[in-house]
N, C-alpha and C positions, 0 to 999 in steps of 0.2 A: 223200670228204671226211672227214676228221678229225671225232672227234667233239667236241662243243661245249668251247670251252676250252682248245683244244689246233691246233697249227699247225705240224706236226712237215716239214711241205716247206720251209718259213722254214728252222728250225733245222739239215735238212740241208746245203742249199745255203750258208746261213752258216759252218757247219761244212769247207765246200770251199775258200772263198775266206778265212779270217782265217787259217791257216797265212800264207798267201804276204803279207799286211799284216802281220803278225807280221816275215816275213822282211824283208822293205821296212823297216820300220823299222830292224831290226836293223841289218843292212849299210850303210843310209843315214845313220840318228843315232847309234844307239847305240856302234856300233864306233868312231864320230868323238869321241864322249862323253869326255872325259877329268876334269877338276874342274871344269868348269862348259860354259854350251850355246855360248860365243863359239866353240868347235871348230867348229862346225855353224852352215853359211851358213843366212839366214834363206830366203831363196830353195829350198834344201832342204829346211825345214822344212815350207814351204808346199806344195811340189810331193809333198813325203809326207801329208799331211793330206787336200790334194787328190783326190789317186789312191787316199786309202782309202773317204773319199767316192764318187767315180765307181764303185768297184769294190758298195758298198755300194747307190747308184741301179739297177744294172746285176741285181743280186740281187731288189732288188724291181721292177723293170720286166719279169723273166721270169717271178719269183713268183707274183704279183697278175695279172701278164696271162696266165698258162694258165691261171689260176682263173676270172676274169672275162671272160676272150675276148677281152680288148682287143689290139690290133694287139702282136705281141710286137718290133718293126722300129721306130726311133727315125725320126723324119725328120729330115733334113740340120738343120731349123731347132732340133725338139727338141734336136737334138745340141750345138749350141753355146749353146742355152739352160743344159742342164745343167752344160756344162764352164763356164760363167760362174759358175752357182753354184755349182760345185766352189770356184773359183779362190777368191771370198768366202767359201765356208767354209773354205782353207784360209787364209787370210788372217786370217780372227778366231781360228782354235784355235793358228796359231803364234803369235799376240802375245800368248795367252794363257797361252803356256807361257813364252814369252821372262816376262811378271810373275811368272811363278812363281819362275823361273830367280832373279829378283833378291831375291826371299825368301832366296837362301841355305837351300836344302833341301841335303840328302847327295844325293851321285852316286845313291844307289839308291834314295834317295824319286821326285830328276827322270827316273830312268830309268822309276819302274814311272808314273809319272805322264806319260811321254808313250807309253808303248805304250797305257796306258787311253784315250787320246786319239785313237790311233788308232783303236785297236779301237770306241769311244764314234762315231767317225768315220762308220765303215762301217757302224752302226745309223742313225746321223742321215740318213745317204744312201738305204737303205731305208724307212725313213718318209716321209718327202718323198714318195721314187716312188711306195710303195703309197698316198699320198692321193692324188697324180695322178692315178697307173691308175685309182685308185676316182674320179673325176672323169669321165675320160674316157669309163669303161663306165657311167655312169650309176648305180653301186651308191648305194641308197640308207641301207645299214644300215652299222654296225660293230660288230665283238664285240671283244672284251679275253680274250684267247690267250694262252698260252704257246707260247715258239717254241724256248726254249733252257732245258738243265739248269738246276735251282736252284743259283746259287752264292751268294747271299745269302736269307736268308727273310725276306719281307714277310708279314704274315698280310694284312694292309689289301690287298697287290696278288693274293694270291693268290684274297681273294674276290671279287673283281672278277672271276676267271676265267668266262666265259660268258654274260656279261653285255651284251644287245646292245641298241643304242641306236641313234636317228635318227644317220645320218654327222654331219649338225651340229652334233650336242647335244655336251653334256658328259660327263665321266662325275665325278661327287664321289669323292676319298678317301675313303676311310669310317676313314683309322686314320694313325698314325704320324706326324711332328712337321710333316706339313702337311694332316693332316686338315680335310676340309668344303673344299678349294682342288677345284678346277672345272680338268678337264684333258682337252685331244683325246682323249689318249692316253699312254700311256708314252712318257718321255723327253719331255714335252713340257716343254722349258726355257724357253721364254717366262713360260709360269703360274705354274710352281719352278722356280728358277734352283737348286736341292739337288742336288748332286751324291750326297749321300747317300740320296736318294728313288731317282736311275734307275738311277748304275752297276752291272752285274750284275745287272739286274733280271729280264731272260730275258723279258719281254713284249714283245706285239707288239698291233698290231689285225688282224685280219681281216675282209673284206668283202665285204658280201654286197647281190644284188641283191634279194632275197626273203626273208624268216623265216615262221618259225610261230608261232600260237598259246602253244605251249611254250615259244618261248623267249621270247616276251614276257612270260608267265606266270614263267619263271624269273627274269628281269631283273628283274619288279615284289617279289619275293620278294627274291631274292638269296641267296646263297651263306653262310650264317652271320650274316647281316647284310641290316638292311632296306634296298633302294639308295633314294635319293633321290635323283634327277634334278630337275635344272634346270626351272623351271617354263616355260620361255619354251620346251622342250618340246609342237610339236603334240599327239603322239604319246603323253604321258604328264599331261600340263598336269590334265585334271579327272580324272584316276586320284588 
């Protein structure tokens, strides 16, 4: 295992499959792209959005399940659970591009704004699984990883690095313009709808059935920063 803070099988395996969502896009939108997205049936929008989804479930269902043990094998029913929520997620991020579209951005604002959407895609799809997985195996913890190069710096997400909490709990911002906001996890858009808090943000969770003393001890401390966890916290409530 990686050591605390780091989650370097995530970022390989990510690293295998966004080439080819990359390419799917390209051939699929972009090359149809011309001055605006009417080129581009919504019907393919959706089925690109979709399939970067599934490709991104499919990453954390092998990920999180060689970690945790859990069944690496989808059942028939699993399977079309997930392809349903592909089909909803790809059905919210193309209307969401189609609103953009009607902003009237330049051809290569909507271009880099819909490969972000993919690639944004195939993390969505990853998280999800990996809370499943962590469901299914019974993990009781999660840490706050890095799984991908820095392309944007956060100080606020980077001291969160190693930071391991009840699966239930929260983890608080400790910085940056949604400081004190109470979040799963990275990329959790429900709590910040900020595109500018997740994109490129290179975190992930990791999960565990077990921790130590030390890292509860580092959690209570934190990384540059004092963490304060959510009181409704078993686990930290009279710390």
């Amino acid at each position: 295992m990686a050591r605390r803070g780091e989650f370097p099988a995530l970022g390989r395996a990510l690293d295998r499959v966004l080439p080819r969502v990359r390419r799917d896009i390209q051939t699929r939108v972009l090359d149809a792209l011309t001055d605006n997205l009417h080129a581009v049936a919504m019907t393919t929008l959706l089925q690109v959005f979709a399939g970067a989804y599934v490709t991104g479930v499919q990453v954390g269902w092998l990920v999180h399940g060689a970690i945790l043990g859990a069944p690496l094998n989808m059942s028939p029913r699993e399977v079309r659970a997930w392809r349903d929520r592909a089909m909803r997620h790809g059905h919210l991020i193309a209307n969401r591009v189609r609103v953009i579209a009607e902003r009237e951005p330049t051809v290569a604002e909507l271009r880099q704004h819909i490969v972000k959407a993919g690639e944004s895609s195939v993390w969505t799809g990853q998280d999800d699984a990996g809370e499943h997985v962590a469901t299914l195996a019974e993990a009781a913890w999660k840490e706050w990883v890095r799984a991908w190069p820095r392309t944007e710096h956060r100080d606020h997400h980077d001291a969160l690095e190693g930071v391991v909490i009840p699966e239930e709990d929260h983890f608080t911002l400790p910085g940056g313009a949604n400081a004190g906001a109470q979040v799963y996890g990275p990329r959790d858009w429900d709590a910040v709808p900020d595109p500018g808090e997740w994109l490129n943000c290179g975190h992930a969770l990791a999960y565990h059935r077990d921790v130590t003393e030390e890292d509860l001890e580092r959690t209570r401390r934190g990384v540059g920063v004092v963490y304060r966890p959510p009181t409704r916290s078993a686990v930290y409530a009279a710390r």
